[in-house]
C-alpha positions in Angstrom: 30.4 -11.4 -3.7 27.6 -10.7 -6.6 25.5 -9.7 -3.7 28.1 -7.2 -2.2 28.6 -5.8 -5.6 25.2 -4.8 -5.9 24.8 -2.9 -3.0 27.9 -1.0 -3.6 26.1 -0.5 -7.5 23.2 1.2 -5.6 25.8 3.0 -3.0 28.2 4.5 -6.0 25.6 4.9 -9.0 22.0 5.7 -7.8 23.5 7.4 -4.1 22.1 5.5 -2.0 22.8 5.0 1.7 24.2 1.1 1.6 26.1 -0.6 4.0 27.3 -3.9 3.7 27.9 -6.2 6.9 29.8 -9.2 6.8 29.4 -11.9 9.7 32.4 -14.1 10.5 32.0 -17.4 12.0 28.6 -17.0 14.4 28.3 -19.7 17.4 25.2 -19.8 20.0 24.3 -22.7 22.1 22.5 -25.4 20.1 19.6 -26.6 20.2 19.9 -30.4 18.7 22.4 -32.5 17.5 21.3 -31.2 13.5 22.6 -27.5 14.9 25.3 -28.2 16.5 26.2 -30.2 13.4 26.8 -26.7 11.6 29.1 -24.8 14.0 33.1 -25.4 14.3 32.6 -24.2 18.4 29.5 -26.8 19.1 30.3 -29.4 17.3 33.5 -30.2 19.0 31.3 -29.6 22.0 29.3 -32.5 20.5 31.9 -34.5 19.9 33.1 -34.7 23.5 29.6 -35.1 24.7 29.0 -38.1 22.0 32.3 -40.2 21.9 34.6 -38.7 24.2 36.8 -37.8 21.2 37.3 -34.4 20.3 40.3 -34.1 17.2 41.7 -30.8 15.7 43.9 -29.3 13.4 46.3 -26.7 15.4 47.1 -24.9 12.0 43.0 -23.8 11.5 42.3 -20.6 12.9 38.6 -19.0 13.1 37.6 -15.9 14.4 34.3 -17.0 16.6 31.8 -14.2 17.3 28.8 -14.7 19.3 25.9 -14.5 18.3 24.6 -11.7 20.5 27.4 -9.7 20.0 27.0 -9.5 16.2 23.2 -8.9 16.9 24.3 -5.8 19.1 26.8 -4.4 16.5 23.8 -4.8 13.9 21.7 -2.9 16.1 24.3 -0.2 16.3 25.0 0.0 13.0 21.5 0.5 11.8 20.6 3.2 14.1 23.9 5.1 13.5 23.2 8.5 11.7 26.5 8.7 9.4 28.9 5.7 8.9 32.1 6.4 7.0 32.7 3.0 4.8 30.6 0.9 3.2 32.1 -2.8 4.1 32.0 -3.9 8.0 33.2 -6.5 9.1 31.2 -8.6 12.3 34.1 -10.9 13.8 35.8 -10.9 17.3 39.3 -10.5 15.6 40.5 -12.6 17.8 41.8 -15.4 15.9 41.2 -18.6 17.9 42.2 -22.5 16.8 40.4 -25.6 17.2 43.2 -26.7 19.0 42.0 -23.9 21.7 38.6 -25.3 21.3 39.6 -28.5 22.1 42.0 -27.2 25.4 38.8 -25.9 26.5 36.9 -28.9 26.3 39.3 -30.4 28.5 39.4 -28.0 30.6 35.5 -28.5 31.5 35.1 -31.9 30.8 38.6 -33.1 32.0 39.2 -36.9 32.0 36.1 -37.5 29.9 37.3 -36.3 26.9 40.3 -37.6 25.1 42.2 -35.0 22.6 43.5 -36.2 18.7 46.1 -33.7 17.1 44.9 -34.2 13.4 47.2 -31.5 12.0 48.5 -32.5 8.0 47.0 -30.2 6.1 48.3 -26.5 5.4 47.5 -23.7 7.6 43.9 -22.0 7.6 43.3 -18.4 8.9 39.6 -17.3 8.4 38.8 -14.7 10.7 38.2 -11.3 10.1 39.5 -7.7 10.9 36.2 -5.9 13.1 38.7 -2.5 13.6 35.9 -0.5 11.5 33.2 -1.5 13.2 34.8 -1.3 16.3 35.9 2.3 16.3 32.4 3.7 14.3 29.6 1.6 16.4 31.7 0.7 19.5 31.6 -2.7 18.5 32.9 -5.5 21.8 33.0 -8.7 22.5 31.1 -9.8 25.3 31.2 -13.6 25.2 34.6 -15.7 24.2 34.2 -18.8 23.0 35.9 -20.3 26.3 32.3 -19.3 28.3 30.2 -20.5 25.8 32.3 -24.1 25.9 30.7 -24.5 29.4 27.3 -23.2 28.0 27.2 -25.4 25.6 28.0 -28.6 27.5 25.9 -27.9 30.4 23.3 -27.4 27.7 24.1 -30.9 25.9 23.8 -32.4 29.0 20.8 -31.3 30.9 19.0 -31.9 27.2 21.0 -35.0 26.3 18.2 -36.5 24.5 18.2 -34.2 21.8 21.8 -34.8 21.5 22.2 -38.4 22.0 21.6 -41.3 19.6 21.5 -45.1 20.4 25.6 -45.3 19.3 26.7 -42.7 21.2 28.6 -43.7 24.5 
């Protein structure tokens, strides 16, 4: 937020051109187990792929962007001659639950993979509204998060080793 306020500071008081891009919820395929660790979409995938389990909350909402797409809206935004606002938002607004995440899973991995509804806690929306950037830089998403499900476990297991540890199944 600090960060955000000083770039509209140098935007409203010294007239500078500023624009400030936020990025909602990036996923790409991982690498190793410590990166998949650090994404909601891959490490479900990694839990499938590890233990068979995969839970989720049905009430927790995320709105996934690739990580290509936000690099293409980036790229459109910084070449653009004139933008109107100052705050973009980088998202897929597409809201999209770990419960879909897990449906997915199952989807691709079907018997393998046994599904636990873990739903207690409150609902939790955290995805973000992309209509700016969509309608100044032409902002679209090219890879939903069911495609890169698949990508992600044909990754894990054609490179399981980097995945794997001597307790997994």
């Amino acid at each position: 937020y600090q960060g955000e306020e000083c770039c509209r500071y140098y935007s409203d008081q010294m007239f500078k051109d500023v624009m400030i891009l936020r990025l909602d919820w990036l996923y790409d395929v991982p690498k190793d187990r410590r990166e998949a660790s650090m994404q909601i979409l891959s490490q479900k995938c990694l839990d499938a792929f590890c233990s068979g389990n995969v839970s989720y909350r049905s009430n927790w909402v995320y709105g996934l962007t690739y990580v290509g797409d936000a690099v293409e809206c980036l790229y459109k935004a910084s070449v653009c001659e004139r933008h109107k606002e100052t705050l973009y938002h980088i998202s897929s607004g597409e809201p999209f639950s770990e419960k879909q995440i897990a449906e997915a899973i199952e989807q691709i991995r079907g018997n393998k993979v046994k599904l636990i509804d873990n739903t207690v806690e409150t609902p939790r929306c955290a995805y973000l509204d992309n209509s700016r950037a969509t309608e100044e830089f032409g902002f679209q998403v090219w890879i939903t998060p069911e495609k890169m499900v698949e990508r992600i476990l044909s990754y894990m297991e054609h490179h399981s080793g980097r995945f794997l540890n001597e307790f997994d199944k």
